[in-house]
Structures are given as C-alpha cells and as structure tokens.
C-alpha positions in Angstrom: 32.5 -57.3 -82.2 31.7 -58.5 -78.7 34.4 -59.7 -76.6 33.1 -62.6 -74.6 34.7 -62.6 -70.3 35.7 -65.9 -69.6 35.2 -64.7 -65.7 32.5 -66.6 -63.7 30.9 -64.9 -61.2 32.1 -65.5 -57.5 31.1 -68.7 -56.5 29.2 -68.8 -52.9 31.3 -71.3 -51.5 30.1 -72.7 -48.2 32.9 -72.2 -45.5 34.9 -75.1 -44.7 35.8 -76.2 -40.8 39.0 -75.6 -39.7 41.1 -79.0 -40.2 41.2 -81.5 -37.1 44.2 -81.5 -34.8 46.4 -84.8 -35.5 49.1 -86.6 -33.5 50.7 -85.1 -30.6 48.8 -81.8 -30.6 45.9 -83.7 -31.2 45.3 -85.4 -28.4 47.2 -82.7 -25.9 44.0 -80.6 -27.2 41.8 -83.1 -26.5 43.1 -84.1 -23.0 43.3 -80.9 -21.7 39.8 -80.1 -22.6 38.7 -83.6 -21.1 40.5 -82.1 -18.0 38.9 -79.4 -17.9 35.2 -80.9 -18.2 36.1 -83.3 -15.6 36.9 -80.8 -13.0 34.0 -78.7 -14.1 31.5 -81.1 -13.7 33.4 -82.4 -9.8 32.9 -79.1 -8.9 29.2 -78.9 -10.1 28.7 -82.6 -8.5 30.2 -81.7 -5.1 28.3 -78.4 -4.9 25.1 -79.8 -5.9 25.3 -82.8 -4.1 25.5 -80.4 -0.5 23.1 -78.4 -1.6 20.5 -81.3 -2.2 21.8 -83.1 1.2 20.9 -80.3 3.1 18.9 -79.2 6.2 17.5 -82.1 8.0 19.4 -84.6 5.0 22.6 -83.1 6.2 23.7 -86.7 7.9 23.4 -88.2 5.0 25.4 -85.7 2.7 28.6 -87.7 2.4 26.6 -90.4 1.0 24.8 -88.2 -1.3 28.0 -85.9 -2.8 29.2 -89.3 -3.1 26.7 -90.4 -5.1 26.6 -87.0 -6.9 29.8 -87.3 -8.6 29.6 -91.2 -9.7 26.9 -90.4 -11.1 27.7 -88.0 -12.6 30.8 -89.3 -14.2 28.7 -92.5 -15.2 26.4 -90.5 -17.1 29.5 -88.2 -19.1 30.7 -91.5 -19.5 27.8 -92.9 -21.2 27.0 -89.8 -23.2 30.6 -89.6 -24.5 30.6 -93.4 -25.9 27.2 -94.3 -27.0 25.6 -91.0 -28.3 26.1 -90.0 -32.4 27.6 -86.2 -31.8 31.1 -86.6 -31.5 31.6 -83.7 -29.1 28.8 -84.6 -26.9 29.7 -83.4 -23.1 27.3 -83.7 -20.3 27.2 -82.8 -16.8 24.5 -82.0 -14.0 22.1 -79.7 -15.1 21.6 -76.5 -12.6 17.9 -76.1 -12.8 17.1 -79.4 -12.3 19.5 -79.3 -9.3 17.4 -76.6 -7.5 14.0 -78.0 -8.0 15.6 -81.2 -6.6 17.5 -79.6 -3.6 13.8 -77.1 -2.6 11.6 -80.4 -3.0 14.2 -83.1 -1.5 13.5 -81.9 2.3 9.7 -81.4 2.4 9.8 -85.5 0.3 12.1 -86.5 3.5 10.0 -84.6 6.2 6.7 -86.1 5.2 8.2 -89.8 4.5 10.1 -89.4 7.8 7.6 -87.2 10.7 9.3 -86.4 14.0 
C-alpha cells in the first residue's frame, strides 16, 4: 500500500516589500530624507549655477545661481506633486550642466562682440 504525502512542494512566493513606516517614525524618515535631497540638490544648484555664469558671464552670476536654485526647487517641486511614482526626486542633471556651462560663453560672445 502507497502512502500518499500530504506535503506540497515549496511554493515560489514572490518577496514582499518591507512594510511602510507609519506615524511618528514615518514622517521623521521621510523629512529627513526630504532634508537631505534639498541640500543635495542647493549644493548641485549653487555649483552649477557658477560654473555656467562663468568667464565673461561672471557679472551676471548672482543672477544666474539665483536662478539656479529656484529653478531648481520649482522643478522637484513639480516632479514631487504631479508625477505617478511616489518616490520620484529630481534635481539638476550634471551632464546637461557641462554641455550648458562649455556652450553658454561662446552663445554670449557671438550675441554680444567686443
């Protein structure tokens, strides 16, 4: 006589994400990462905005870092409230940054001969 397992085989369960931080702990998580992206992307802004407003720009670079950063916080801003992905963070993006700051003086130079 056969004796019949009543074992299944292991199931191939898909992993699970770790459960989301609630209350207090919660939101000190989430601030403090908020802080942190802020700061990140200041630094990036005030960096990339001297390095753009450069050169023979270099009178205008208060303007520009100035511009920089609102900018920049406009557009987190943006990204944070109307895109789908919850998480979504944005910020200046480096390469972009050089191609603008080697091709912003040669634009000024030929709009503006001495």
């Amino acid at each position: 006589m056969t004796h019949a397992s009543n074992s299944s085989p292991p199931s191939k369960a898909t992993p699970r994400p770790p459960p989301a931080r609630q209350g207090v702990a919660g939101a000190a998580h989430d601030a403090s990462a908020g802080l942190i992206l802020a700061f990140v992307t200041f630094a990036y802004s005030l960096g990339f905005g001297a390095l753009v407003f450069s050169g023979r720009l270099a009178p205008f670079a208060e303007a520009g870092v100035t511009a920089a950063v609102l900018s920049a916080g406009v557009a987190t801003l943006v990204l944070a409230t109307a895109s789908s992905f919850r998480r979504a963070v944005g910020g200046p993006d480096p390469p972009v940054i050089a191609v603008a700051a080697a091709q912003t003086p040669a634009t000024a130079a030929a709009a503006h001969p001495r």
